[in-house]
mmCIF file as gemmi writes it, N, C-alpha and C atoms, coordinates in Angstrom:
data_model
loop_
_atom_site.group_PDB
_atom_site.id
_atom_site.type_symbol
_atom_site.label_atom_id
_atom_site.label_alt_id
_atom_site.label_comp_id
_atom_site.label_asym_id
_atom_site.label_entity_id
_atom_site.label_seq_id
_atom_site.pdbx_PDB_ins_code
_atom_site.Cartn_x
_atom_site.Cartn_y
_atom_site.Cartn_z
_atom_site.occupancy
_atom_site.B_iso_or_equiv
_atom_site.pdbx_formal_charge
_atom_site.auth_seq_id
_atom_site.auth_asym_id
_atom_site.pdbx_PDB_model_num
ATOM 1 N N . UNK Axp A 1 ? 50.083 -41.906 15.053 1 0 ? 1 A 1
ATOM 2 C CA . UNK Axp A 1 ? 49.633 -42.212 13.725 1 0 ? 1 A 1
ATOM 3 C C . UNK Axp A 1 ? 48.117 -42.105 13.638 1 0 ? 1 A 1
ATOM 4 N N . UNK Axp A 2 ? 47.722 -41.919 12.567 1 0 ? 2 A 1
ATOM 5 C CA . UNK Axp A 2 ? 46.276 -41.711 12.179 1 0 ? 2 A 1
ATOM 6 C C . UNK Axp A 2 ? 45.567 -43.113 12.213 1 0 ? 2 A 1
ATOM 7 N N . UNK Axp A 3 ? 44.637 -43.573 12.839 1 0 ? 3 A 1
ATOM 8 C CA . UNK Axp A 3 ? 43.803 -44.826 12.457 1 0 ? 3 A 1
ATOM 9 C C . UNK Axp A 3 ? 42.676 -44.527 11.741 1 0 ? 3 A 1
ATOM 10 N N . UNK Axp A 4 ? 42.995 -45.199 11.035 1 0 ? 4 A 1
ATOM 11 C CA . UNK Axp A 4 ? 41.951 -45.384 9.231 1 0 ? 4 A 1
ATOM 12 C C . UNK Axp A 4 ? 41.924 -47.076 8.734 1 0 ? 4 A 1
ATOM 13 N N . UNK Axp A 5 ? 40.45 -47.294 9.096 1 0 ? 5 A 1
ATOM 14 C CA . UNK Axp A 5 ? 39.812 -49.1 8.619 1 0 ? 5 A 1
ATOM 15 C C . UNK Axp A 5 ? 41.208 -50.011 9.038 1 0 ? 5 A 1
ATOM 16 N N . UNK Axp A 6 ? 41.729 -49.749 10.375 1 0 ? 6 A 1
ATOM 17 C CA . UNK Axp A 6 ? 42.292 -50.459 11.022 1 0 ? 6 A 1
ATOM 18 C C . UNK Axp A 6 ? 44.024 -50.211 10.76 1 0 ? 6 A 1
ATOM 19 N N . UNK Axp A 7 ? 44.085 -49.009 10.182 1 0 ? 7 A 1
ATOM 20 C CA . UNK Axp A 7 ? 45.337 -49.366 9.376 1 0 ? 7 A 1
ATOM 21 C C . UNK Axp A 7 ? 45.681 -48.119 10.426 1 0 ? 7 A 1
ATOM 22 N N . UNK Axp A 8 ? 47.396 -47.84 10.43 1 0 ? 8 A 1
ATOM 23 C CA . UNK Axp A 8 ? 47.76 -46.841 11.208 1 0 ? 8 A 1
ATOM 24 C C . UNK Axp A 8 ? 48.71 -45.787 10.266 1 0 ? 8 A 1
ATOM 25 N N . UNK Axp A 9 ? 48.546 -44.746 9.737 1 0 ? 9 A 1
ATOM 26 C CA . UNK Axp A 9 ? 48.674 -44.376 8.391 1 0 ? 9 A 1
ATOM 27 C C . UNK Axp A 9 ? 49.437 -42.96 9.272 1 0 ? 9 A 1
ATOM 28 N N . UNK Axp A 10 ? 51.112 -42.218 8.289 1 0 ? 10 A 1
ATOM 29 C CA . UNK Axp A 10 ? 51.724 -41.956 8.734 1 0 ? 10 A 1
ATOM 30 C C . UNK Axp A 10 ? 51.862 -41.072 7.118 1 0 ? 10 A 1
ATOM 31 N N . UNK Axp A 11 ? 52.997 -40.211 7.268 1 0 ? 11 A 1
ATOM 32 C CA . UNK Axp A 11 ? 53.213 -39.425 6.15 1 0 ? 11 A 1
ATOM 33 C C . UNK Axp A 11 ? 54.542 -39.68 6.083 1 0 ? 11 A 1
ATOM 34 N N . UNK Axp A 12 ? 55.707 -40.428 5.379 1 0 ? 12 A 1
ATOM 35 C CA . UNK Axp A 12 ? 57.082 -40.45 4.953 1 0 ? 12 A 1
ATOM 36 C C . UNK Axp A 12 ? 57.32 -39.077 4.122 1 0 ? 12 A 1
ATOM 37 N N . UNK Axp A 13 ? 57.051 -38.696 3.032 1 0 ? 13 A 1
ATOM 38 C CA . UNK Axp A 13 ? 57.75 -37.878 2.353 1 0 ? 13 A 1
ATOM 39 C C . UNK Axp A 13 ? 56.386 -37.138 1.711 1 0 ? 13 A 1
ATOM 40 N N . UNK Axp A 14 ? 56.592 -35.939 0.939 1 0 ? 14 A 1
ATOM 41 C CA . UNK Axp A 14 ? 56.149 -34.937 0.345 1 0 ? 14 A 1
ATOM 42 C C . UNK Axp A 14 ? 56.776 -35.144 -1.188 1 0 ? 14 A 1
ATOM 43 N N . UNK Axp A 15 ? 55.561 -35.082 -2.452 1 0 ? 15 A 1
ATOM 44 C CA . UNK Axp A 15 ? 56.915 -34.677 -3.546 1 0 ? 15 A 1
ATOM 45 C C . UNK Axp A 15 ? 55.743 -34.175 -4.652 1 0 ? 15 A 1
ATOM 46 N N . UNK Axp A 16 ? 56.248 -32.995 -4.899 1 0 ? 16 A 1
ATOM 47 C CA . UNK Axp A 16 ? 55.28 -32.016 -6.309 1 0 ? 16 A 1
ATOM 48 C C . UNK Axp A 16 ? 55.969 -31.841 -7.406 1 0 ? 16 A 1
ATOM 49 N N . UNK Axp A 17 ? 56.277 -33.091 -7.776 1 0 ? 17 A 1
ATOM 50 C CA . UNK Axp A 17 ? 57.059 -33.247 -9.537 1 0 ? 17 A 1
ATOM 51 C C . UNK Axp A 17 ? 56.66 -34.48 -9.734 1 0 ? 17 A 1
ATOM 52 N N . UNK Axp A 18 ? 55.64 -35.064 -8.816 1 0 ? 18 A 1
ATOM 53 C CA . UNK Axp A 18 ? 55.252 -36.149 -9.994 1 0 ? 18 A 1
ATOM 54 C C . UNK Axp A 18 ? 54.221 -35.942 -11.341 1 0 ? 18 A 1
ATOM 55 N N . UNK Axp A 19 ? 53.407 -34.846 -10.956 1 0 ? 19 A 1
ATOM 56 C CA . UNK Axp A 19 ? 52.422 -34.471 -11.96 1 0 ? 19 A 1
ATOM 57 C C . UNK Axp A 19 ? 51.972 -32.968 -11.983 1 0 ? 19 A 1
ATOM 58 N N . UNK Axp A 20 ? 52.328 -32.558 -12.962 1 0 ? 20 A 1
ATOM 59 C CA . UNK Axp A 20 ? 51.589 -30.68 -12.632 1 0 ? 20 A 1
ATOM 60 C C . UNK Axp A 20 ? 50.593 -30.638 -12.241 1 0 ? 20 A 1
ATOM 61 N N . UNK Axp A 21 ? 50.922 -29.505 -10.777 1 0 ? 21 A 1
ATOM 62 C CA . UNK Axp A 21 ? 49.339 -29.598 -10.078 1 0 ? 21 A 1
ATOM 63 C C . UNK Axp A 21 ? 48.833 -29.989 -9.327 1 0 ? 21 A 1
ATOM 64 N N . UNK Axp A 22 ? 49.861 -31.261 -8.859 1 0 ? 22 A 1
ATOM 65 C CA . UNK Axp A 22 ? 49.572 -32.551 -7.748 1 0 ? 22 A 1
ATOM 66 C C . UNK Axp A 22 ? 50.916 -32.26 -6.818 1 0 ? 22 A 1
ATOM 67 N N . UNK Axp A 23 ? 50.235 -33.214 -5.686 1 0 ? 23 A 1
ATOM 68 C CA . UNK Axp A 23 ? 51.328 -33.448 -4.723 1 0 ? 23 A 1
ATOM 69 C C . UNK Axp A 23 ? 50.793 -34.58 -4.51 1 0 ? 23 A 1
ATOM 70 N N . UNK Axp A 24 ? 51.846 -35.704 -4.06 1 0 ? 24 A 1
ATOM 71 C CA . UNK Axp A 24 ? 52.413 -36.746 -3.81 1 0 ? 24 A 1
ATOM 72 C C . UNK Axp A 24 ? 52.259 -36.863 -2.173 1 0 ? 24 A 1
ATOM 73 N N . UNK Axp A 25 ? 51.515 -37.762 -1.506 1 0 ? 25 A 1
ATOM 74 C CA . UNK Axp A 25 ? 51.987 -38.228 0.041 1 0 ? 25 A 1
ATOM 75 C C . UNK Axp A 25 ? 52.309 -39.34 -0.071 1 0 ? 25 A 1
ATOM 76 N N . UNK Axp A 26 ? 54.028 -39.719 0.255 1 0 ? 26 A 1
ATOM 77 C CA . UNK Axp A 26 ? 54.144 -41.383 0.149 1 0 ? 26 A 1
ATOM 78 C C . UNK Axp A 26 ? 53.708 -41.519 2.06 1 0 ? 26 A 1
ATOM 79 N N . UNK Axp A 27 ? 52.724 -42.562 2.072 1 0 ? 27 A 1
ATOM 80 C CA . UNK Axp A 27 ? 52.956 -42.354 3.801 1 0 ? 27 A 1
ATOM 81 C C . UNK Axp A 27 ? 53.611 -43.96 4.201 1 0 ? 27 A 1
ATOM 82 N N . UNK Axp A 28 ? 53.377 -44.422 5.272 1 0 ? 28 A 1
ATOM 83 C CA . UNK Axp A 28 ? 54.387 -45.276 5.949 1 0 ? 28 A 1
ATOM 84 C C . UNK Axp A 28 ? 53.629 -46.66 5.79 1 0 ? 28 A 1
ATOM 85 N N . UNK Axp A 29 ? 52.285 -47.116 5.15 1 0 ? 29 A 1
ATOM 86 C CA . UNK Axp A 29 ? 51.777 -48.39 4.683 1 0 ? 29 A 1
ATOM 87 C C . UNK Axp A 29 ? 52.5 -48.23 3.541 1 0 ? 29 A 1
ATOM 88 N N . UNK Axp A 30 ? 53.19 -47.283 2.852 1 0 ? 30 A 1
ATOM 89 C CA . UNK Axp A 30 ? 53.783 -47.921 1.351 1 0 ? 30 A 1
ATOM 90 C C . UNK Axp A 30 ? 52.868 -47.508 0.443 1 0 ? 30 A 1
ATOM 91 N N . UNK Axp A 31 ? 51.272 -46.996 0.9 1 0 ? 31 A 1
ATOM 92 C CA . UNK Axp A 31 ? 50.77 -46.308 -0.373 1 0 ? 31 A 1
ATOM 93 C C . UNK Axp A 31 ? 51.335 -44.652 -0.924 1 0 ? 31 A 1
ATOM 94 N N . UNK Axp A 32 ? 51.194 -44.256 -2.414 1 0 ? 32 A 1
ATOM 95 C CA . UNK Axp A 32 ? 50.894 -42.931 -2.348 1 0 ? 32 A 1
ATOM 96 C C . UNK Axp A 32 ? 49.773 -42.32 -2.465 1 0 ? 32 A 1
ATOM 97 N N . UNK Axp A 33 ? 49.237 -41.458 -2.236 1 0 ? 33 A 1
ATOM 98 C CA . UNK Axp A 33 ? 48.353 -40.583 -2.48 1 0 ? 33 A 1
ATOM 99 C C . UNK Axp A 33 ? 48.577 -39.694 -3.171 1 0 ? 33 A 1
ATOM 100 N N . UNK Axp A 34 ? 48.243 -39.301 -4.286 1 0 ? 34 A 1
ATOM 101 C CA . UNK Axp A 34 ? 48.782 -37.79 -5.681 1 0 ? 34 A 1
ATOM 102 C C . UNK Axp A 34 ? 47.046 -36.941 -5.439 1 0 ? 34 A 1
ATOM 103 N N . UNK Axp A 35 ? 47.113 -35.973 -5.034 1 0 ? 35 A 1
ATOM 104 C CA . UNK Axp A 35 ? 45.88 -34.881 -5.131 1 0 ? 35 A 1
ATOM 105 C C . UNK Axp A 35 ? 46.454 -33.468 -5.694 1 0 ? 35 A 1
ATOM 106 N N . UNK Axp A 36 ? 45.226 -33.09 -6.114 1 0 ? 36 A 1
ATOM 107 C CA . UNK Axp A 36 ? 45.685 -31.912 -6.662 1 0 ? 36 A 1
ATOM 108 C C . UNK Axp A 36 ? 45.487 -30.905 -5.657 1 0 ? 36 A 1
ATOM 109 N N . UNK Axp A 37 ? 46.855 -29.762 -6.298 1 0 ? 37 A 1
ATOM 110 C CA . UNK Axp A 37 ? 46.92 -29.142 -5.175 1 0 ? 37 A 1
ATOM 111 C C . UNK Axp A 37 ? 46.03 -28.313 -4.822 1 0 ? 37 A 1
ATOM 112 N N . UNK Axp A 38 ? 45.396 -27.919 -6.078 1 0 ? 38 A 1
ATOM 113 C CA . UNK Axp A 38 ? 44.319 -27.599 -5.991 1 0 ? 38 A 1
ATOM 114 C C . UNK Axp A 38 ? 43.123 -27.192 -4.389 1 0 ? 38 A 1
ATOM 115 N N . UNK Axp A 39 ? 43.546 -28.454 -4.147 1 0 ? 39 A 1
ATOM 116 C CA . UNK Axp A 39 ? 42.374 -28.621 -2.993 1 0 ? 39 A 1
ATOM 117 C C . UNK Axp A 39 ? 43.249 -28.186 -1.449 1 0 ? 39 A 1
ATOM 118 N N . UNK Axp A 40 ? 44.522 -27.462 -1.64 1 0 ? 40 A 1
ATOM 119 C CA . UNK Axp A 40 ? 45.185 -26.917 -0.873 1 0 ? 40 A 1
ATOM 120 C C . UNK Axp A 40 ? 45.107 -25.419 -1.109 1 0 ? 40 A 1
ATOM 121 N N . UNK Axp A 41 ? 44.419 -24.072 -1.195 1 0 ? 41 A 1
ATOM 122 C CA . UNK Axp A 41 ? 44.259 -22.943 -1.546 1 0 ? 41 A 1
ATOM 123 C C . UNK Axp A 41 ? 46.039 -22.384 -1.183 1 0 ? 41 A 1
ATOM 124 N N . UNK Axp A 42 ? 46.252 -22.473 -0.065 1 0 ? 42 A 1
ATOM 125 C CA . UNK Axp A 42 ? 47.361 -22.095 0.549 1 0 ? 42 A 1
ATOM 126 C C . UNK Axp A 42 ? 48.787 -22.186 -0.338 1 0 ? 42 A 1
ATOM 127 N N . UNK Axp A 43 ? 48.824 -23.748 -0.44 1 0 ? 43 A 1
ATOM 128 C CA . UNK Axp A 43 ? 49.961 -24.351 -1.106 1 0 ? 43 A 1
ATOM 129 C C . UNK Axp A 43 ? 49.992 -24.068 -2.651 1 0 ? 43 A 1
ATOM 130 N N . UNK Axp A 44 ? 48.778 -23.797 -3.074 1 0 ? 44 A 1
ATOM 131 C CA . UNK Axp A 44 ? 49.027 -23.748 -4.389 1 0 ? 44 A 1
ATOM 132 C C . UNK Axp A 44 ? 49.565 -22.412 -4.542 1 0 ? 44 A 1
ATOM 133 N N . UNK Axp A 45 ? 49.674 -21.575 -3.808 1 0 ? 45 A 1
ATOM 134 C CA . UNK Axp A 45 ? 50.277 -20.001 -4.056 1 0 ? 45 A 1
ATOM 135 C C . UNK Axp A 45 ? 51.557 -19.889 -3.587 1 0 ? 45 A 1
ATOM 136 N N . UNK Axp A 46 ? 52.442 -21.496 -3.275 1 0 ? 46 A 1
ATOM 137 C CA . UNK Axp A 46 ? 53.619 -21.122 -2.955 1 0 ? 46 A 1
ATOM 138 C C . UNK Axp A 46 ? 54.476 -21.68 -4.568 1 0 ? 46 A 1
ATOM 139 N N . UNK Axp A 47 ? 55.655 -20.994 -4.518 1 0 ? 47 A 1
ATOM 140 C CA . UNK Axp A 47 ? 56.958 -21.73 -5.656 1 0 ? 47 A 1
ATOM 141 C C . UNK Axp A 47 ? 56.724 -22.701 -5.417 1 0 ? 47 A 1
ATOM 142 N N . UNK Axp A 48 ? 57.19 -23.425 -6.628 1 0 ? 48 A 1
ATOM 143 C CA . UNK Axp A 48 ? 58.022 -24.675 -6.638 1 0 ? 48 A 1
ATOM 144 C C . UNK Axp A 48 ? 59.262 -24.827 -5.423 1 0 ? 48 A 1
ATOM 145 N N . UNK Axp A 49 ? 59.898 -23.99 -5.126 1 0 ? 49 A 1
ATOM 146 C CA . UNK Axp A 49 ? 61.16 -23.889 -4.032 1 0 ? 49 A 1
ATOM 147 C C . UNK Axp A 49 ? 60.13 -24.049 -3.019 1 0 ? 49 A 1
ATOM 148 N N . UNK Axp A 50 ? 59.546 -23.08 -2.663 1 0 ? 50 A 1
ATOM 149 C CA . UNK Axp A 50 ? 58.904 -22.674 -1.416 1 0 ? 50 A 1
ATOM 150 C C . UNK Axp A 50 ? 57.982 -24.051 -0.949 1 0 ? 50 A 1
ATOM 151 N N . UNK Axp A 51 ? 57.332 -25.029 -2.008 1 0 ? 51 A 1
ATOM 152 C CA . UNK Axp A 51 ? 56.564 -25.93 -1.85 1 0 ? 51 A 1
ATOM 153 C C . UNK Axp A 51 ? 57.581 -27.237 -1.587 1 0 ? 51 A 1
ATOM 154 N N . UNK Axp A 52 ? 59.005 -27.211 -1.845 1 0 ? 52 A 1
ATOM 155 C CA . UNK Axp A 52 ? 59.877 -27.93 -1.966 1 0 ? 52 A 1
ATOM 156 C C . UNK Axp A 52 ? 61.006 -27.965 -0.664 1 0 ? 52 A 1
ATOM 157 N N . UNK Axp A 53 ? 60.307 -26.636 0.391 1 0 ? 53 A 1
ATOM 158 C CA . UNK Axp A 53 ? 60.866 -26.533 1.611 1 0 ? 53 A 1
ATOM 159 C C . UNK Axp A 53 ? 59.666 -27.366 2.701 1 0 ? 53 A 1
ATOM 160 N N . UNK Axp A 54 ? 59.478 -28.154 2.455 1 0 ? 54 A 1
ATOM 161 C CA . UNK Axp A 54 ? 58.204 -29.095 3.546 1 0 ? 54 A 1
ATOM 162 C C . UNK Axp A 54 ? 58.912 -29.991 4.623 1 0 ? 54 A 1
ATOM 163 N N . UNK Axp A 55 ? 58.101 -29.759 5.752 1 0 ? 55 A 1
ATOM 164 C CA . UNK Axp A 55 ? 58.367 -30.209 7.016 1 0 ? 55 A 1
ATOM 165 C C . UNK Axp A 55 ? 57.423 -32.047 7.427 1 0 ? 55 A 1
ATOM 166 N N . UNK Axp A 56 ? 57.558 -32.389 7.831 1 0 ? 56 A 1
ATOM 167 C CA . UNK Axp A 56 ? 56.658 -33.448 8.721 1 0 ? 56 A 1
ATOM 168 C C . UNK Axp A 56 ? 56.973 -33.474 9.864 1 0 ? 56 A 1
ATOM 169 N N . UNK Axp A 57 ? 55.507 -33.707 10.435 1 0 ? 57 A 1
ATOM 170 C CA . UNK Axp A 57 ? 55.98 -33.332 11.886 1 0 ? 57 A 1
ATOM 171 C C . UNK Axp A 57 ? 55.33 -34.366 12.819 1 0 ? 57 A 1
ATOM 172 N N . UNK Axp A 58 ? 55.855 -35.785 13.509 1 0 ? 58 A 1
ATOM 173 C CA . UNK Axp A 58 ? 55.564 -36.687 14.394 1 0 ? 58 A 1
ATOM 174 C C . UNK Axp A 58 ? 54.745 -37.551 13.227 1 0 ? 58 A 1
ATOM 175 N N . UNK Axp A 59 ? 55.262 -37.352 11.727 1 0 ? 59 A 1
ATOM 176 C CA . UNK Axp A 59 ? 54.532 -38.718 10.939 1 0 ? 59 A 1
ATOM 177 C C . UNK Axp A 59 ? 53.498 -38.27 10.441 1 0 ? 59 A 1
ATOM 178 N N . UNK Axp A 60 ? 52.555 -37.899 11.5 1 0 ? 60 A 1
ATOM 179 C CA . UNK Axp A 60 ? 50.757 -37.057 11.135 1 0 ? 60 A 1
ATOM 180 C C . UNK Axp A 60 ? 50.663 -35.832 10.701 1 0 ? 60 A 1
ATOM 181 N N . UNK Axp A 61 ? 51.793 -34.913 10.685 1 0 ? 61 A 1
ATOM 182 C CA . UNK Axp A 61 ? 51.074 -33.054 10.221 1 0 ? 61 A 1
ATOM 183 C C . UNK Axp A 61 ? 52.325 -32.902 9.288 1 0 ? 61 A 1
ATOM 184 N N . UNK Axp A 62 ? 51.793 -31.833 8.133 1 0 ? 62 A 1
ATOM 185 C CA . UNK Axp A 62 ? 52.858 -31.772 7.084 1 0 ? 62 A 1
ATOM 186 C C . UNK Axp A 62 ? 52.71 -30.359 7.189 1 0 ? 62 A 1
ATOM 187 N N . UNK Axp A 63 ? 53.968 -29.065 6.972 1 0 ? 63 A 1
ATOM 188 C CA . UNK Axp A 63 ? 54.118 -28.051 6.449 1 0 ? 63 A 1
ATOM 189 C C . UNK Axp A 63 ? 54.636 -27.152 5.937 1 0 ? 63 A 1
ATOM 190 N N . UNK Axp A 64 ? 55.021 -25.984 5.743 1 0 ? 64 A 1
ATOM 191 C CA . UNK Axp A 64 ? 56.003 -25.296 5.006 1 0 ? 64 A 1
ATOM 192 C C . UNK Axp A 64 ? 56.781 -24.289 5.424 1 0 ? 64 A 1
ATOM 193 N N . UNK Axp A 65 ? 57.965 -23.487 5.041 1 0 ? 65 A 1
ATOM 194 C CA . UNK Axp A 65 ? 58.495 -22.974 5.496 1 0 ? 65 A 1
ATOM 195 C C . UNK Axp A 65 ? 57.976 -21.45 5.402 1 0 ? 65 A 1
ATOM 196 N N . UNK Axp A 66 ? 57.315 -21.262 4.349 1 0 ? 66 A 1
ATOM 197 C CA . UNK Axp A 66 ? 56.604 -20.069 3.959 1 0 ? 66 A 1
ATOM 198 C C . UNK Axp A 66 ? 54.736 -19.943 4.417 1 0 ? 66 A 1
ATOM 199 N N . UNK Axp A 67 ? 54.341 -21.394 4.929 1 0 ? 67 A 1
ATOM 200 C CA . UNK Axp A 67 ? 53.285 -21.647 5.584 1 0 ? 67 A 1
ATOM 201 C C . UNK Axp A 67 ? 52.81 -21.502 7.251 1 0 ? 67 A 1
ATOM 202 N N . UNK Axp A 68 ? 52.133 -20.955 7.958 1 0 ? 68 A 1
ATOM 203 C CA . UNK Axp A 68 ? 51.593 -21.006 8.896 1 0 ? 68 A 1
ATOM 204 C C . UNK Axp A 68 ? 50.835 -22.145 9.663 1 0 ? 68 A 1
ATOM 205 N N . UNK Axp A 69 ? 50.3 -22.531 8.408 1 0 ? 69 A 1
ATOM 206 C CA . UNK Axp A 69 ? 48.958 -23.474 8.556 1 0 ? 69 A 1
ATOM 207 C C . UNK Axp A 69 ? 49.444 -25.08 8.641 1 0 ? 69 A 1
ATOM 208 N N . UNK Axp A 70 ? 49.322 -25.923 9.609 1 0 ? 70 A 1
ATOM 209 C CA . UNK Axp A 70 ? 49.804 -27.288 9.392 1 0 ? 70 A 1
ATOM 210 C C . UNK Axp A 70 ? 48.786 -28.214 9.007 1 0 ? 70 A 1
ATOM 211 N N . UNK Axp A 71 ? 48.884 -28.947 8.06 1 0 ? 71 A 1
ATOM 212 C CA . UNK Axp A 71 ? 48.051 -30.119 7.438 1 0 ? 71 A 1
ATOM 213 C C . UNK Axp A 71 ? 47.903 -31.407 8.455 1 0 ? 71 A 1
ATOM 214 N N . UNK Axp A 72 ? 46.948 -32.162 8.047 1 0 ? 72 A 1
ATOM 215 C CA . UNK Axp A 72 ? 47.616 -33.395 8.428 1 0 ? 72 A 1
ATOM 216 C C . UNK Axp A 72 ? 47.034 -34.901 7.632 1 0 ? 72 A 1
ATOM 217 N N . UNK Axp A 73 ? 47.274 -35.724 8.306 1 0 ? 73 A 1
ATOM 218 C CA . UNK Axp A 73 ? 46.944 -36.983 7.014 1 0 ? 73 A 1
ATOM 219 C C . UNK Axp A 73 ? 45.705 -36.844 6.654 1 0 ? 73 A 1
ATOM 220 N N . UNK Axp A 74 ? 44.795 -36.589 7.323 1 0 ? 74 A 1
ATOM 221 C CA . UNK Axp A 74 ? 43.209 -36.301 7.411 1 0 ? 74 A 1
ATOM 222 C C . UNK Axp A 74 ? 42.938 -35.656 6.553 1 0 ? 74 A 1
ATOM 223 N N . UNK Axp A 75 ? 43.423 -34.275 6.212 1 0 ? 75 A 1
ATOM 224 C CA . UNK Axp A 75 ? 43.386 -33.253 5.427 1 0 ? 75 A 1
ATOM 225 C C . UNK Axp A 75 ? 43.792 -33.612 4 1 0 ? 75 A 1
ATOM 226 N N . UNK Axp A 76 ? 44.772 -34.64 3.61 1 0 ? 76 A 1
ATOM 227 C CA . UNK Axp A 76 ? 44.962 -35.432 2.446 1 0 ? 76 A 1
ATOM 228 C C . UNK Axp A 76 ? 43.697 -36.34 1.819 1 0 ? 76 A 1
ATOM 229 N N . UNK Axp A 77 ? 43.421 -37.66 2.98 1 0 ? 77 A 1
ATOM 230 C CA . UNK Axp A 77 ? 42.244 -38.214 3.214 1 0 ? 77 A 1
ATOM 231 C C . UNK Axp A 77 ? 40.57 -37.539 2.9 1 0 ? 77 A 1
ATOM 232 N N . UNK Axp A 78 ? 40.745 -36.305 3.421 1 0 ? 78 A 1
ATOM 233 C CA . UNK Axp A 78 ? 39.324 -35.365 3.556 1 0 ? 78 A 1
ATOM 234 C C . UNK Axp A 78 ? 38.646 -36.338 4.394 1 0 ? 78 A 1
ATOM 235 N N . UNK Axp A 79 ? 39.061 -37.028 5.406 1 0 ? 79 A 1
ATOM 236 C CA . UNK Axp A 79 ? 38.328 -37.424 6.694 1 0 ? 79 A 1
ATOM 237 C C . UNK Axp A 79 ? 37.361 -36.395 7.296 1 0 ? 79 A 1
C-alpha cells in the first residue's frame, strides 16, 4: 500500500460514469477521488468499453486492457 500522512491508501475499484470526463478511485480508507480524465492523456483516448475493461494490480497500480502503461495511487494523488 501507498503511505500518505500516515494513512496506507490502496485502490478498490475504478468507475467513469460518475461524471463526464472524470474517473472515480474508490480506494480502501473509504475515500473517493473523481479527477478528470483529462489529466490521463492515454485514458482519455480509450471507449467507454475499453476504459470499462480496468485492472488493479496488488491494491497500488491500476490499468487497461487496451493500455500498456500502469498507473498508480501516486499518479491519482500527483505525489
Amino acid at each position: 500500500m501507498c503511505k500518505y500522512k500516515d494513512t496506507n491508501l490502496g485502490i478498490k475499484r475504478l468507475d467513469f460514469n460518475v461524471k463526464r470526463g472524470a474517473m472515480a478511485a474508490y480506494l480502501t480508507d473509504g475515500r473517493v477521488i473523481v479527477v478528470p480524465v483529462s489529466m490521463f492523456p492515454d485514458i482519455k483516448h480509450l471507449t467507454l468499453k475499453q476504459r470499462n475493461e480496468w485492472m488493479i494490480m496488488d491494491d497500488q497500480y491500476f490499468s487497461f486492457e487496451a493500455l500498456s502503461r500502469i498507473y498508480s495511487v501516486k499518479d491519482l494523488l500527483k505525489l
